[in-house]
Biopython code that builds the backbone (N, CA, C, O; Angstrom):
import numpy as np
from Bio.PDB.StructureBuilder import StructureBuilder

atoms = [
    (1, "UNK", "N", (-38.761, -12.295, -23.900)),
    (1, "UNK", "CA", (-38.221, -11.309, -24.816)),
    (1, "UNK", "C", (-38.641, -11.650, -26.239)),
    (1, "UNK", "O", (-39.294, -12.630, -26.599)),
    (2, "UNK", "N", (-38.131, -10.627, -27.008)),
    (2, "UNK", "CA", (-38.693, -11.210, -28.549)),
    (2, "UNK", "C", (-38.136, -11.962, -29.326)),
    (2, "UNK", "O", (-36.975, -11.679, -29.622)),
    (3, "UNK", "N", (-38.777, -13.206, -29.941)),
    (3, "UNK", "CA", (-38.691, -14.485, -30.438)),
    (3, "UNK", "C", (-38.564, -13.824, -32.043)),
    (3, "UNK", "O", (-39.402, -12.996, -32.401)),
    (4, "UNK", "N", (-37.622, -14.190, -32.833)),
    (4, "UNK", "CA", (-37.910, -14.285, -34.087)),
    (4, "UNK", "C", (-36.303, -14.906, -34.832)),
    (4, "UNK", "O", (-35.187, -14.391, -34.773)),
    (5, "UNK", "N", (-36.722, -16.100, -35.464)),
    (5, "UNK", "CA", (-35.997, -16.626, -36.117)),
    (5, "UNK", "C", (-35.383, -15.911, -37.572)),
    (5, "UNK", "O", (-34.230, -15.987, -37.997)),
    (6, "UNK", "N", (-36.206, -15.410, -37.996)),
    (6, "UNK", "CA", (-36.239, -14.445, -38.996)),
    (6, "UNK", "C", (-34.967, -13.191, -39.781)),
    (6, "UNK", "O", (-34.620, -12.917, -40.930)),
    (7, "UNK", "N", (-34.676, -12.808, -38.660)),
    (7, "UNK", "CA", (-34.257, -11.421, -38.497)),
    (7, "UNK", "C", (-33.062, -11.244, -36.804)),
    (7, "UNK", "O", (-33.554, -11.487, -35.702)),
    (8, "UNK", "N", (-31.880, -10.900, -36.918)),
    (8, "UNK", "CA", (-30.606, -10.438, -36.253)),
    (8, "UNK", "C", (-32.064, -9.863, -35.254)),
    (8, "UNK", "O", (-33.081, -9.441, -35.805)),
    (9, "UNK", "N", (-31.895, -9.961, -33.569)),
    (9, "UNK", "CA", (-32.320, -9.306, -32.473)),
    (9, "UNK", "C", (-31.549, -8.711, -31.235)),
    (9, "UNK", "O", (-31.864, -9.433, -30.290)),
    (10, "UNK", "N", (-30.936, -8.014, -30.924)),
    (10, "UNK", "CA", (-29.984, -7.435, -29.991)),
    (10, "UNK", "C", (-30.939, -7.120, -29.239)),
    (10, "UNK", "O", (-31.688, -6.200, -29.569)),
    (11, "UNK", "N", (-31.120, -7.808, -28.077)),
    (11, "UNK", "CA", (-31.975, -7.769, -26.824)),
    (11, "UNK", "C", (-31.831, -6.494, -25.900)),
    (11, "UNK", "O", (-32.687, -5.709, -25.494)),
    (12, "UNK", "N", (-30.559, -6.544, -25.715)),
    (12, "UNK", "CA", (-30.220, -5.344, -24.980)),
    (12, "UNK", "C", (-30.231, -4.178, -25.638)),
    (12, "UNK", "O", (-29.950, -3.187, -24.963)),
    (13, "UNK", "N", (-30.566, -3.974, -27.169)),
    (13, "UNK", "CA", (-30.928, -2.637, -27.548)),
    (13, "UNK", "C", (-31.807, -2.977, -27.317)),
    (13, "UNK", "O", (-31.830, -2.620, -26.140)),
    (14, "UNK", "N", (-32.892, -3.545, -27.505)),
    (14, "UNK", "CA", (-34.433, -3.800, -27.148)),
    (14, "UNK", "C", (-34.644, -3.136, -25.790)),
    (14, "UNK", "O", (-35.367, -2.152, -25.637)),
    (15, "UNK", "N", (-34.014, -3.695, -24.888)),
    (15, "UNK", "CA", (-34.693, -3.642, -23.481)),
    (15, "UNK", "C", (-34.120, -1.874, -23.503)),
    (15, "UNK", "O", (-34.719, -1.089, -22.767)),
    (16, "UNK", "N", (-32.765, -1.270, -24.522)),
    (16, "UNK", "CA", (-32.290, 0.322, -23.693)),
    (16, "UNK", "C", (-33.369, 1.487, -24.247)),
    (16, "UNK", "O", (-33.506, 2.593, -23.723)),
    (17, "UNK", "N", (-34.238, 0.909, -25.638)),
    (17, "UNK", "CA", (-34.946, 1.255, -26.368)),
    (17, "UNK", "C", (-36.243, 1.667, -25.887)),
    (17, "UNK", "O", (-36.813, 2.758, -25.904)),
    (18, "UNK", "N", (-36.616, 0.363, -25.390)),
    (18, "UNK", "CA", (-38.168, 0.609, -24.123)),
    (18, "UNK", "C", (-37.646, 1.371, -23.118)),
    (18, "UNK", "O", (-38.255, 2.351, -22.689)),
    (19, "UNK", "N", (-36.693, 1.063, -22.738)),
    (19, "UNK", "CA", (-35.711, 2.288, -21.317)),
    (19, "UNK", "C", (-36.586, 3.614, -21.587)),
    (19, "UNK", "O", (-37.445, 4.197, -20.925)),
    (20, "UNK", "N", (-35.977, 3.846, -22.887)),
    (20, "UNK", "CA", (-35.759, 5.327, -23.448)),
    (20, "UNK", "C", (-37.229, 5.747, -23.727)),
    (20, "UNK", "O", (-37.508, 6.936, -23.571)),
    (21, "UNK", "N", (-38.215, 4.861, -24.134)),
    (21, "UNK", "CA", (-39.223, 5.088, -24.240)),
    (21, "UNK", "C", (-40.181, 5.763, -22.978)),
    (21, "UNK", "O", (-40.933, 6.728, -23.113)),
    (22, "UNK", "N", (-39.940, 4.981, -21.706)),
    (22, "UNK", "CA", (-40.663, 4.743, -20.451)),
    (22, "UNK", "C", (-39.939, 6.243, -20.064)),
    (22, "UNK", "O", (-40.624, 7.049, -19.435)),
    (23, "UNK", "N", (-38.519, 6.608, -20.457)),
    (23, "UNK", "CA", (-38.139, 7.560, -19.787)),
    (23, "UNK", "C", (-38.735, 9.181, -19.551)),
    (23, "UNK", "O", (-38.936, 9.866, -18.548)),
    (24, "UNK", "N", (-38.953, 9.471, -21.509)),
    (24, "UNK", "CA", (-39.702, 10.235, -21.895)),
    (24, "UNK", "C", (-40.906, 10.339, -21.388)),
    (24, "UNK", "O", (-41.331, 11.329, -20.793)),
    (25, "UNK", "N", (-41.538, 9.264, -21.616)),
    (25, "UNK", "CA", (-43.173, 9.268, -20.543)),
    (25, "UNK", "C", (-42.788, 9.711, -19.327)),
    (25, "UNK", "O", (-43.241, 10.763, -18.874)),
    (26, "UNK", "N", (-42.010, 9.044, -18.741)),
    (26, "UNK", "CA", (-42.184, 9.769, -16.975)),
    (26, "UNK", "C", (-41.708, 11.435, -17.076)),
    (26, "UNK", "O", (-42.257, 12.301, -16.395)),
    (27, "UNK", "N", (-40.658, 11.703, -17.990)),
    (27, "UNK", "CA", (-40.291, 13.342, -18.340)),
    (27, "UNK", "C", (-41.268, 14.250, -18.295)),
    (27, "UNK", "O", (-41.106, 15.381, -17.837)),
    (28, "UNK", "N", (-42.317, 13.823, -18.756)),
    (28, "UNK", "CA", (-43.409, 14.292, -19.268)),
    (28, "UNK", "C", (-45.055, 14.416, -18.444)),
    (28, "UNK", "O", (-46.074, 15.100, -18.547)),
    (29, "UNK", "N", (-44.476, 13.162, -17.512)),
    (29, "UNK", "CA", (-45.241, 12.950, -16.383)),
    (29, "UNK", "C", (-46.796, 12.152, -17.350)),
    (29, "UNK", "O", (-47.940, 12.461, -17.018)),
    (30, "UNK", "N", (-46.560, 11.315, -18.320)),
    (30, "UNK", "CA", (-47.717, 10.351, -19.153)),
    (30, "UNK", "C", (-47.720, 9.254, -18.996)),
    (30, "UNK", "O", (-46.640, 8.693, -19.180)),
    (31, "UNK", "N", (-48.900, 8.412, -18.586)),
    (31, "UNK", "CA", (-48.811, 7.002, -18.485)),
    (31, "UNK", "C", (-49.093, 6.555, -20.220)),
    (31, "UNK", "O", (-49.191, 7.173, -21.280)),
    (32, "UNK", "N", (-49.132, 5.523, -19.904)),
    (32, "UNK", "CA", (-48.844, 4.241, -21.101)),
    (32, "UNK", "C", (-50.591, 4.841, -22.000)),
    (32, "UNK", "O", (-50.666, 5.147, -23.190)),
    (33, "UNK", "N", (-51.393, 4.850, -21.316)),
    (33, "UNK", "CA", (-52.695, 4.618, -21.868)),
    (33, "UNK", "C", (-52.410, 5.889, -22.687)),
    (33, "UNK", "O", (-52.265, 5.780, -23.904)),
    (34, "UNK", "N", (-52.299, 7.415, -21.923)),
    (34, "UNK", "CA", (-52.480, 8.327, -22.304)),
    (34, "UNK", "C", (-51.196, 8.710, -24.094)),
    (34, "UNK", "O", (-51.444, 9.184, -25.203)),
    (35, "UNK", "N", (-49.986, 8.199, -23.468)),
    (35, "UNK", "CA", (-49.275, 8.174, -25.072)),
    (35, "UNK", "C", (-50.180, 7.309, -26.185)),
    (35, "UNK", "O", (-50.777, 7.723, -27.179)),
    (36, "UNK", "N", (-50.101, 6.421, -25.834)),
    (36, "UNK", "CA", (-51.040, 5.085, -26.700)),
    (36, "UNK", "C", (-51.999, 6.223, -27.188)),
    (36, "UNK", "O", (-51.847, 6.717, -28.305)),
    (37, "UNK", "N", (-52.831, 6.568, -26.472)),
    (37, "UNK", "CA", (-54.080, 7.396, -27.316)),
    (37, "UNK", "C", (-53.405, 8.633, -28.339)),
    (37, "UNK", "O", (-54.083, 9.138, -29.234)),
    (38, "UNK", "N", (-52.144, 8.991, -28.103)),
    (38, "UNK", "CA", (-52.054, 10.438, -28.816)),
    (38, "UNK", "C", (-50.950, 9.775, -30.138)),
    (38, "UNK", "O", (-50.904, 10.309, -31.247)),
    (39, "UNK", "N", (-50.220, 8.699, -29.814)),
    (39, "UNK", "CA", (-49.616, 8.092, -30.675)),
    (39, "UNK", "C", (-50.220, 6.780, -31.827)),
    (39, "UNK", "O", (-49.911, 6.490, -32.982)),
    (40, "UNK", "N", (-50.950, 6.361, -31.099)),
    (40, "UNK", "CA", (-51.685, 4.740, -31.788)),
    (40, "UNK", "C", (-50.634, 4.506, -31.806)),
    (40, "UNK", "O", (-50.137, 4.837, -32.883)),
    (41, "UNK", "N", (-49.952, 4.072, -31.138)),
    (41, "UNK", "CA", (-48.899, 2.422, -31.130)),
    (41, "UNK", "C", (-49.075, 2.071, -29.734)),
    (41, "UNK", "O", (-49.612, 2.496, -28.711)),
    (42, "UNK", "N", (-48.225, 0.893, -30.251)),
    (42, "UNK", "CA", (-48.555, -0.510, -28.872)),
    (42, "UNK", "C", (-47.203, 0.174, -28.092)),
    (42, "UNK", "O", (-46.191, -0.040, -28.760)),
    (43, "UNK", "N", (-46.970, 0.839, -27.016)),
    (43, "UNK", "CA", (-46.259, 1.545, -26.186)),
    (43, "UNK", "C", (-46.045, 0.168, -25.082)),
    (43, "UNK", "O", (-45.005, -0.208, -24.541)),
    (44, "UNK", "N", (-47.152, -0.287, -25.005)),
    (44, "UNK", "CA", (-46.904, -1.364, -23.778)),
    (44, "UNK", "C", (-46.105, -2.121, -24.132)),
    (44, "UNK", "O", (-45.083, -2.282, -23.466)),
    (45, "UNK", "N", (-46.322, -2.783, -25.239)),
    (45, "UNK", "CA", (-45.776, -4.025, -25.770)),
    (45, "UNK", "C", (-43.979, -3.287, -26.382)),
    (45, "UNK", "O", (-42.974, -3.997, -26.342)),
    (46, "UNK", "N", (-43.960, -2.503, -26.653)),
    (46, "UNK", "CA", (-42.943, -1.973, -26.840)),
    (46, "UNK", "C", (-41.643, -1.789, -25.419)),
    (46, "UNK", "O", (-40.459, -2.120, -25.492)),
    (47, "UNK", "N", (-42.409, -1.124, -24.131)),
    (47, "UNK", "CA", (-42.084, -0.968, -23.053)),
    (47, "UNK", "C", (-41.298, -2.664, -22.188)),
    (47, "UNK", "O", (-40.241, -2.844, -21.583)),
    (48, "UNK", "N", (-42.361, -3.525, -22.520)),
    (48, "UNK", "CA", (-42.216, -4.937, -22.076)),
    (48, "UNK", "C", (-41.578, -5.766, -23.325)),
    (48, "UNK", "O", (-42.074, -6.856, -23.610)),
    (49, "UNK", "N", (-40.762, -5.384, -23.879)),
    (49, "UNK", "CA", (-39.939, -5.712, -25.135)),
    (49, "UNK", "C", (-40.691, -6.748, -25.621)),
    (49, "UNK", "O", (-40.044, -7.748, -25.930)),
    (50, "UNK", "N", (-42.293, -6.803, -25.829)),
    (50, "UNK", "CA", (-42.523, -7.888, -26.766)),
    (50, "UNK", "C", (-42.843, -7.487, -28.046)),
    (50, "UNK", "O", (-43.091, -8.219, -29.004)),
    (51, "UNK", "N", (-42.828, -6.527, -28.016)),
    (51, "UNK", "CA", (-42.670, -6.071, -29.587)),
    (51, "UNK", "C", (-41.108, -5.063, -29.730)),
    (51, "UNK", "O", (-40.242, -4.876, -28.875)),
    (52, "UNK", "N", (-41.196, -4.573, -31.090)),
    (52, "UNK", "CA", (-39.640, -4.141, -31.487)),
    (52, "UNK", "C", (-40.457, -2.819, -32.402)),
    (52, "UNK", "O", (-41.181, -3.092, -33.359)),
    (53, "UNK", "N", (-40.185, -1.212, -31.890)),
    (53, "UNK", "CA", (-40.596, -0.244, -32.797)),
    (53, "UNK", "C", (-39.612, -0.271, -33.627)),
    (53, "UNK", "O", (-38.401, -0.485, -33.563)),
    (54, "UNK", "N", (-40.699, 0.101, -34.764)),
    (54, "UNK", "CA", (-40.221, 0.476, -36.233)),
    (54, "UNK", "C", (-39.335, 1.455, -36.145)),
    (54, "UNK", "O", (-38.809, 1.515, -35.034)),
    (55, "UNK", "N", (-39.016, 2.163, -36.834)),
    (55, "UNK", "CA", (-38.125, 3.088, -36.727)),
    (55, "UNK", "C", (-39.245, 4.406, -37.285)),
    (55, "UNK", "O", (-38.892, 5.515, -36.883)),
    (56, "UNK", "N", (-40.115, 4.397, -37.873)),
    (56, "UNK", "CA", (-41.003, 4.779, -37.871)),
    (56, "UNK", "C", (-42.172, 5.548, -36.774)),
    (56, "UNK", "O", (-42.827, 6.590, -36.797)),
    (57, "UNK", "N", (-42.014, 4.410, -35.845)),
    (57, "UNK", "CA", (-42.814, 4.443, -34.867)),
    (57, "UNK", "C", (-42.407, 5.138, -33.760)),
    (57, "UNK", "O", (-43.080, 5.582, -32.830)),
    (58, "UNK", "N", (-40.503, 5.209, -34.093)),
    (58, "UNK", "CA", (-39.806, 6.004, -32.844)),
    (58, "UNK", "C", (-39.901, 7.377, -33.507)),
    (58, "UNK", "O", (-39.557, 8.394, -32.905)),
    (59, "UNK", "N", (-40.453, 7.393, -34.969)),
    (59, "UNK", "CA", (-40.393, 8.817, -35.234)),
    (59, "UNK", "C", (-41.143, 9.187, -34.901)),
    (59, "UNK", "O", (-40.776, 10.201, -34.307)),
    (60, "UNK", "N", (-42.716, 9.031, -34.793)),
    (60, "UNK", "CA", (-43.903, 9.623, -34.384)),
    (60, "UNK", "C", (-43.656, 9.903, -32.900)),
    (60, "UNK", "O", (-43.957, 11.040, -32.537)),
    (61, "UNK", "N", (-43.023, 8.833, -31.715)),
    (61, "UNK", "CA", (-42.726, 9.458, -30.750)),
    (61, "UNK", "C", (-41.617, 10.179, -30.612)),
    (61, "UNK", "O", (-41.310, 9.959, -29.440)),
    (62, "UNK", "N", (-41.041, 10.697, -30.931)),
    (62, "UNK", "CA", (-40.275, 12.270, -31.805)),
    (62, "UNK", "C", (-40.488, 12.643, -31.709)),
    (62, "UNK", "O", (-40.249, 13.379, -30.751)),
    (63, "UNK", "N", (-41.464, 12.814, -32.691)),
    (63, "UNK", "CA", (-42.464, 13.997, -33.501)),
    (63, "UNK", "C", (-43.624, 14.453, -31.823)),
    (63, "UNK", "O", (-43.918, 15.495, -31.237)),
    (64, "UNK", "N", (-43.851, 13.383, -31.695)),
    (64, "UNK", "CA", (-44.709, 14.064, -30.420)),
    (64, "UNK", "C", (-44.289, 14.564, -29.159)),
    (64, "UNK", "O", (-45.037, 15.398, -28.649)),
    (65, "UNK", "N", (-42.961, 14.150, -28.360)),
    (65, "UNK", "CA", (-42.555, 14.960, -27.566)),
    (65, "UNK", "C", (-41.197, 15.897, -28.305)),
    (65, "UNK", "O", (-40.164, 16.099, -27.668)),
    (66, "UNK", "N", (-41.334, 16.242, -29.264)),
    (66, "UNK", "CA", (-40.511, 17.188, -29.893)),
    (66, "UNK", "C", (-39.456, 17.172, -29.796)),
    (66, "UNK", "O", (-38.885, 18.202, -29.437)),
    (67, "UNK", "N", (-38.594, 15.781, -30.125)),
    (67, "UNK", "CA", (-37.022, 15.632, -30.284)),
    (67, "UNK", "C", (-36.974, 14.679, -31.413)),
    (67, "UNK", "O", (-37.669, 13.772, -31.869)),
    (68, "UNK", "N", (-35.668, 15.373, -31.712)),
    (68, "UNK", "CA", (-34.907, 14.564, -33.112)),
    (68, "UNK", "C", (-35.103, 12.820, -32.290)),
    (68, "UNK", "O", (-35.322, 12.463, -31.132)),
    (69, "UNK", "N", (-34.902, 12.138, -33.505)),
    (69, "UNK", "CA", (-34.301, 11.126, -33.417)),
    (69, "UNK", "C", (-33.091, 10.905, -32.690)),
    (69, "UNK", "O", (-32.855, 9.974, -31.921)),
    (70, "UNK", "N", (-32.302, 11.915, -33.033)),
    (70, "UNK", "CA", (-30.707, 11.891, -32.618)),
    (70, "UNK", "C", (-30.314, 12.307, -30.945)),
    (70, "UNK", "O", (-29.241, 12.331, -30.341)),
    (71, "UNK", "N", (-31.627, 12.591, -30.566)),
    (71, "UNK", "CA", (-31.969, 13.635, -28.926)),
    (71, "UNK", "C", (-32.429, 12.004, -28.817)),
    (71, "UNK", "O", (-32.220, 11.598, -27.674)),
    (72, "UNK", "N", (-32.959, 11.039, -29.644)),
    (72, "UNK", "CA", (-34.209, 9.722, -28.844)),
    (72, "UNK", "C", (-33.122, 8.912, -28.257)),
    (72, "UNK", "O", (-33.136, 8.392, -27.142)),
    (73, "UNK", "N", (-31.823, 8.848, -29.470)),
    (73, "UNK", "CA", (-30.788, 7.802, -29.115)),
    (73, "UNK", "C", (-29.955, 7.989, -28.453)),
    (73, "UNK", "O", (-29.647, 7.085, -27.676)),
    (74, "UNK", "N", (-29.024, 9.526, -28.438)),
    (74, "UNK", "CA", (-27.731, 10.236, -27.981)),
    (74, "UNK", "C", (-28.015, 9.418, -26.345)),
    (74, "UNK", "O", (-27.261, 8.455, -26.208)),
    (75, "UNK", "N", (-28.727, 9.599, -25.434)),
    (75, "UNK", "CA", (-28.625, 8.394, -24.060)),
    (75, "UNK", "C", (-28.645, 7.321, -23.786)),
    (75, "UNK", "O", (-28.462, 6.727, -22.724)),
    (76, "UNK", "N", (-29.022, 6.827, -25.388)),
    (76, "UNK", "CA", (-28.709, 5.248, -25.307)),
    (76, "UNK", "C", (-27.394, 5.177, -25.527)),
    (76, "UNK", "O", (-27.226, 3.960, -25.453)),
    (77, "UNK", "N", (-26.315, 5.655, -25.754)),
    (77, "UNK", "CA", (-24.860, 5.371, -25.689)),
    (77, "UNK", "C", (-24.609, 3.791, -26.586)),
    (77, "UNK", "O", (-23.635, 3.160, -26.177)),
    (78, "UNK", "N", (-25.214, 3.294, -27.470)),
    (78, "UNK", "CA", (-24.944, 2.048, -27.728)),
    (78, "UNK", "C", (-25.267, 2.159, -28.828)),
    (78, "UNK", "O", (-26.220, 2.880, -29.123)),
    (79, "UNK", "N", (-24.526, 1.440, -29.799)),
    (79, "UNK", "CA", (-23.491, 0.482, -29.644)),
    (79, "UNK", "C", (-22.292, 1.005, -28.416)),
    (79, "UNK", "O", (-21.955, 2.176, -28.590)),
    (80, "UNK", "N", (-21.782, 0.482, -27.514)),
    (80, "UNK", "CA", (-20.295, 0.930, -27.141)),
    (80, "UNK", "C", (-19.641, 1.074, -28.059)),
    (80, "UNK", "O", (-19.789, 0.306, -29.009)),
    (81, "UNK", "N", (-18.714, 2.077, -28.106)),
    (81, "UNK", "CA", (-17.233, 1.805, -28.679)),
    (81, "UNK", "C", (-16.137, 1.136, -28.625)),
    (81, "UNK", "O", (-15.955, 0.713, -27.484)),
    (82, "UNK", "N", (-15.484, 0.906, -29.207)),
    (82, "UNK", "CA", (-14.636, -0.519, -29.080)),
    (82, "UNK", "C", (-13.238, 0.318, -29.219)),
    (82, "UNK", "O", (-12.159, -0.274, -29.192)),
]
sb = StructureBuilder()
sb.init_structure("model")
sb.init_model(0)
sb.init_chain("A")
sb.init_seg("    ")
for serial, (resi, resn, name, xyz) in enumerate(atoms, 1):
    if name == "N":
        sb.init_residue(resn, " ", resi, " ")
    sb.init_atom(name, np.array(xyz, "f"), 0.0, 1.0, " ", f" {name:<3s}", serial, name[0])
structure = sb.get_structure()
């Protein structure tokens, strides 16, 4: 998983994040190569939580299968509520 001394890492948003990522692709019926080419980002490395998208980067995949931000997260349900 991702290493960084640096910077607060919540793994398990990590891993619901790539979830959400992989999910859309299969929605859509797109493998990894084919987003990668229409997006330029590292989708793999994102997917296999070794990297962490920008928030940026979740916008462009947004922007390309045509949902808010707020449509990217609303199924990640997380944080829980307390």
């Amino acid at each position: 998983m991702v290493k960084s001394p640096r910077y607060y890492v919540n793994s398990k948003f990590v891993e619901r994040v790539a979830q959400r990522i992989k999910e859309l692709r299969n929605e859509h019926n797109h493998t990894q190569e084919y987003l990668i080419e229409k997006v330029h980002l590292s989708i793999n490395s994102y997917e296999a939580g070794t990297k962490i998208p920008t928030l940026m980067s979740l916008f462009k995949i947004c922007e390309f299968y045509n949902i808010t931000l707020g449509e990217f997260f609303a199924p990640l349900n997380y944080p829980p509520k307390k």
